[in-house]
C-alpha positions in Angstrom: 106.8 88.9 96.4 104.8 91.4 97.4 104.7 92.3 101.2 102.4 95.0 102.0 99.2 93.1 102.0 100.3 91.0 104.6 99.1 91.5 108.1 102.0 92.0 111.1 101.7 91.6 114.8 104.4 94.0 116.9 105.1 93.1 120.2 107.0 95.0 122.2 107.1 98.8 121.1 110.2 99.5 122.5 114.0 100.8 121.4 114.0 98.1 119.0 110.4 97.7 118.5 110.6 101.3 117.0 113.7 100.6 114.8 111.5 97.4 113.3 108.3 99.3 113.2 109.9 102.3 110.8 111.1 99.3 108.0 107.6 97.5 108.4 106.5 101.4 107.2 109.3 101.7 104.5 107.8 98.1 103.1 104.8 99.5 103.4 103.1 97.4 105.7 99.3 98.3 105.6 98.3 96.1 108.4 100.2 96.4 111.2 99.1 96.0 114.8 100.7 96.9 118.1 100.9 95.4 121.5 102.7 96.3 124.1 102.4 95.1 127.8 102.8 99.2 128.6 99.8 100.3 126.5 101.2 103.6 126.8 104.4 102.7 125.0 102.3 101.0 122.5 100.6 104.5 122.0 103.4 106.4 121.6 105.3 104.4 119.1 102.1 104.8 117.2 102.0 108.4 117.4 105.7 108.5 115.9 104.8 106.1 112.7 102.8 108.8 111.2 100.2 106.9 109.9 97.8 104.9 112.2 98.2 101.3 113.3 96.1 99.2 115.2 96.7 98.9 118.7 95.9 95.7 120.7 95.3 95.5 124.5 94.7 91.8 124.5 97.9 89.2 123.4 95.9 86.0 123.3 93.5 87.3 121.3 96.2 88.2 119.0 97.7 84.6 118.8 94.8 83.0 118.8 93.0 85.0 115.8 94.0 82.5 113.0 93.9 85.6 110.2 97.2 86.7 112.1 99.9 84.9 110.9 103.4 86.8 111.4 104.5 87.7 114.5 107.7 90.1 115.3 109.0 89.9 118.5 111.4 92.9 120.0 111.2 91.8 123.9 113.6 91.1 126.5 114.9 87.2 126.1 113.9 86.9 130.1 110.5 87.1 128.6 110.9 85.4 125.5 110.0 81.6 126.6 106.5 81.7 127.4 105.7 84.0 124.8 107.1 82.1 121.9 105.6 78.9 123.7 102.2 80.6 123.5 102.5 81.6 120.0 103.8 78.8 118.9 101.4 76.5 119.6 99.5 78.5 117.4 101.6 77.6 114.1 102.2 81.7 113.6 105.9 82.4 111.8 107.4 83.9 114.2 110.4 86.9 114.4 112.4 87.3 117.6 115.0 89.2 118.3 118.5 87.9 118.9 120.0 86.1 121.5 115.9 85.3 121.2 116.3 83.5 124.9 118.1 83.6 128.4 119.8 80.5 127.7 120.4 76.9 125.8 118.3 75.3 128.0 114.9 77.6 127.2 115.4 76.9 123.2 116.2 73.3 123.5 113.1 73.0 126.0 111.4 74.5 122.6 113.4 71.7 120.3 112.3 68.8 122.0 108.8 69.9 122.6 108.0 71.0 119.6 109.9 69.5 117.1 107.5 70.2 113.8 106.9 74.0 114.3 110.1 75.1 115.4 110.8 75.7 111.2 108.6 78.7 112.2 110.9 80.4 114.5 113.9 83.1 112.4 116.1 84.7 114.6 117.3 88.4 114.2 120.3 89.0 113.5 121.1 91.5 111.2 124.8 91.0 110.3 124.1 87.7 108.1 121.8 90.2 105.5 124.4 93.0 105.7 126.2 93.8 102.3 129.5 94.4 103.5 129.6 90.9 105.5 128.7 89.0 102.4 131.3 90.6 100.6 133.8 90.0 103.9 132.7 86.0 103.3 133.7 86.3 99.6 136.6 87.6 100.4 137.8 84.8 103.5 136.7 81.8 100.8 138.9 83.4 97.7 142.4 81.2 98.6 143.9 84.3 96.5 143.8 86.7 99.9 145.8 84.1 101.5 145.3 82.0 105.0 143.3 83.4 107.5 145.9 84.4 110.5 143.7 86.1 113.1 140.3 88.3 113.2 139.3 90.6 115.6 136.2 92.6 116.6 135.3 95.5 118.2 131.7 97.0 119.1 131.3 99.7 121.5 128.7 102.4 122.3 127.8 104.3 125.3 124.0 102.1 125.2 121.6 100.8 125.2 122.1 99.2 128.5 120.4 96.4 129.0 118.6 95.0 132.5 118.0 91.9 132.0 121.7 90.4 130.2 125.0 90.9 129.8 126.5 93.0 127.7 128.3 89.6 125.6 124.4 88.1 125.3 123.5 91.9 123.6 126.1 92.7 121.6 128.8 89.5 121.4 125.6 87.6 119.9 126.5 89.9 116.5 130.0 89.1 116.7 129.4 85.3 116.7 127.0 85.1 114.5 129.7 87.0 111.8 131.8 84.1 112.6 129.7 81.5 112.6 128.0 82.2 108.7 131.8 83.3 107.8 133.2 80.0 109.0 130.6 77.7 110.2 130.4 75.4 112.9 133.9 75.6 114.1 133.9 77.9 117.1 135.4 77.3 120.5 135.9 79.2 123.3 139.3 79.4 125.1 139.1 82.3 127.2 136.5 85.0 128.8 136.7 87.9 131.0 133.7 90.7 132.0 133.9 93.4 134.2 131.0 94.6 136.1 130.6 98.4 136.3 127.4 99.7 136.5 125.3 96.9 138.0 126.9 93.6 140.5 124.9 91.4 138.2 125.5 92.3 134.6 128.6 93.3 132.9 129.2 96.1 131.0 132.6 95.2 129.1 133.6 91.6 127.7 136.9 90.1 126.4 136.2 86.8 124.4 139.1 84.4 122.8 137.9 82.1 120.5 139.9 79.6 118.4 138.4 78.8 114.9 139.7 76.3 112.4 143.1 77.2 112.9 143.2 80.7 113.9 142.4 82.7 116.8 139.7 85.9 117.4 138.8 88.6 120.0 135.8 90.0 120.2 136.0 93.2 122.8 132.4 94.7 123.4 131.1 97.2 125.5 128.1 99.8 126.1 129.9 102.1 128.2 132.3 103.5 125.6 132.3 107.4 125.2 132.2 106.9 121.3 130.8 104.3 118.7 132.9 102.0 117.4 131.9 98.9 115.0 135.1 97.1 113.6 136.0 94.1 112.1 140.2 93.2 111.5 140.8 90.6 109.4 144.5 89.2 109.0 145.9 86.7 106.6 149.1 85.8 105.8 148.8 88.2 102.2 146.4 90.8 103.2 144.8 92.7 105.9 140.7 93.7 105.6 139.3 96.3 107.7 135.8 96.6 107.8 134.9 99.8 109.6 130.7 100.4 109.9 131.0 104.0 111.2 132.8 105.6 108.5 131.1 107.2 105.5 132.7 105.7 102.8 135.3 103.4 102.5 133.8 101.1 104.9 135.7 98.2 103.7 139.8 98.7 103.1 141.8 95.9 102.1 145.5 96.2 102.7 147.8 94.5 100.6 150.6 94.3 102.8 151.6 91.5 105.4 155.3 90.6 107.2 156.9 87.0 107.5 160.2 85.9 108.6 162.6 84.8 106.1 163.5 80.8 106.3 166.6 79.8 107.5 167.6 77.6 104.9 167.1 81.1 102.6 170.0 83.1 104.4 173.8 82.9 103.5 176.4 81.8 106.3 177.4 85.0 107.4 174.7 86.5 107.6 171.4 85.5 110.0 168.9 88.0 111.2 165.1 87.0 112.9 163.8 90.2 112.0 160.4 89.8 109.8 160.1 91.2 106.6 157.3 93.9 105.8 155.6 93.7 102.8 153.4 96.3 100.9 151.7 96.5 98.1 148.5 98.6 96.8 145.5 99.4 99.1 142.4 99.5 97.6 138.4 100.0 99.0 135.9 97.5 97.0 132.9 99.0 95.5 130.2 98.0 97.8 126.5 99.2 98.2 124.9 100.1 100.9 122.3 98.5 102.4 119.2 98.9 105.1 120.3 95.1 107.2 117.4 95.3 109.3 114.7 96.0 106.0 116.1 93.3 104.5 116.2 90.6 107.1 111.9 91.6 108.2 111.2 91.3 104.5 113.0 88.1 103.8 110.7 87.2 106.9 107.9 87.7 105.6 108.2 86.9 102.2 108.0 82.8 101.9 111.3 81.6 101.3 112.7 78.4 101.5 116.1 79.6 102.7 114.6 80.3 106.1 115.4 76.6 106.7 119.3 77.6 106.0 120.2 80.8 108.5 119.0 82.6 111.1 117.0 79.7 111.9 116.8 78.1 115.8 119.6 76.1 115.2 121.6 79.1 114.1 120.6 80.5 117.2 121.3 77.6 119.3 125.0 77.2 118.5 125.0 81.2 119.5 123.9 80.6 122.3 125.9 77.5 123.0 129.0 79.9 123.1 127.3 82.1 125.2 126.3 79.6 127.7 129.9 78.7 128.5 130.6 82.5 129.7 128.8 81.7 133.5 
């Protein structure tokens, strides 16, 4: 379908607000209006698209303009609820960034009360659009790469650091939301620890242990790291996949080597050792293209598709946030 005819509304013309802005210009976007609480923001990120978009001082003007019919949100979740509300009521299709809201309580307020438009609402999160993933889902459901034994994920940066949540609300939320379209609906939590560096009411760093199906993962985030590190570990008992975002090539390496311990039964008399056996066969990196996540997930939102009822919808988000809950 083609895209560029139809008219977006940015709000929030921030960090993120300039990351979306740049795809809405790489889909070229023709129509494309800016608000910003900070008109001055607003003004800048305009100066940096290189071409000019329309810049709006008023938001319920905006919302209430029936011609304007897809809204992206990139603003803080503390200011999400009565924005959304607001446009909402409105019947626009709506964009927000992930978590999307401070808590379980503010999207199930937005369940209950508005039970027939809510099928607007697509959350962002980038991760379920992202090549590599939908390879990494292919590769979990093939019985061939064995039982899934453990996974583990790591995502640090030195920033952005947020104001307004904790670092497992900003960057856990990606690390879930792998799990849950990898596995489904079988997360639960069984341990948590934060530490509190920067600021007595946010933390920086979080631990989470999560049992799913039968295994176990970590997720270890942070936004105080001196270097950027994106990386998923996947072990079964046949194979080993590491999926490593920052590297150039070779993203994706799949180990064919695991260790087990020999049965009992299997050993003679006089003989009987606990030591594991290491096995090792032929590594190998799958041929996988790269793709922009972020230009794919804003123009599968506003192209009109009837898998926006499947993922990254609010109950997608909800279960997220579930999890997330359970960390205060």
């Amino acid at each position: 379908m083609n895209v560029q005819n139809k008219k977006v509304i940015l709000i929030g013309a921030g960090y993120w607000g300039t990351n979306i802005a740049k795809n809405l210009i790489k889909l070229n976007i023709k129509n494309l209006v800016i608000y910003d609480v900070n008109i001055k923001n607003a003004k800048i990120l305009n100066k940096r698209l290189g071409f000019k978009a329309k810049i709006q001082k008023n938001l319920n003007n905006l919302i209430s303009d029936k011609q304007n019919e897809y809204f992206i949100f990139a603003t803080p979740p503390s200011k999400n609820l009565k924005l959304i509300e607001k446009t909402l009521i409105h019947d626009k299709k709506i964009f927000i960034e992930k978590p999307g809201f401070k808590n379980l309580k503010e999207i199930n307020y937005l369940i209950k009360k508005y039970p027939k438009k809510i099928k607007n609402l697509t959350f962002g999160y980038i991760y379920v659009f992202n090549n590599y993933i939908k390879f990494i889902k292919k590769f979990v459901k093939n019985k061939k790469n064995g039982k899934i034994l453990y996974v583990k994920f790591q995502r640090q940066n030195l920033g952005p650091i947020r104001n307004d949540i904790d670092v497992s609300y900003d960057l856990s939320a990606h690390d879930l939301s792998i799990l849950l379209y990898l596995f489904g609906k079988n997360l639960k939590l069984i341990n948590y620890n934060s530490y509190k560096i920067l600021n007595k009411n946010i933390a920086d760093i979080s631990n989470l242990s999560l049992k799913v199906k039968n295994f176990y993962a970590d997720i270890n985030n942070s936004w105080i790291n001196p270097d950027k590190i994106r990386r998923l570990i996947i072990i079964t008992n046949k194979k080993m996949l590491l999926f490593d975002e920052m590297r150039q090539t070779e993203k994706i390496r799949i180990f064919n080597k695991y260790a087990e311990y020999p049965k009992i039964e299997s050993l003679k008399d006089n003989f009987f050792s606990k030591k594991a056996k290491i096995y090792e066969g032929k590594n190998y990196s799958p041929s996988i293209k790269d793709n922009d996540s972020l230009l794919d997930e804003i123009k599968f939102f506003i192209t009109d598709s009837k898998k926006k009822k499947k993922f990254t919808n609010i109950y997608f988000a909800k279960y997220i946030l579930w999890i997330l809950d359970k960390l205060n």
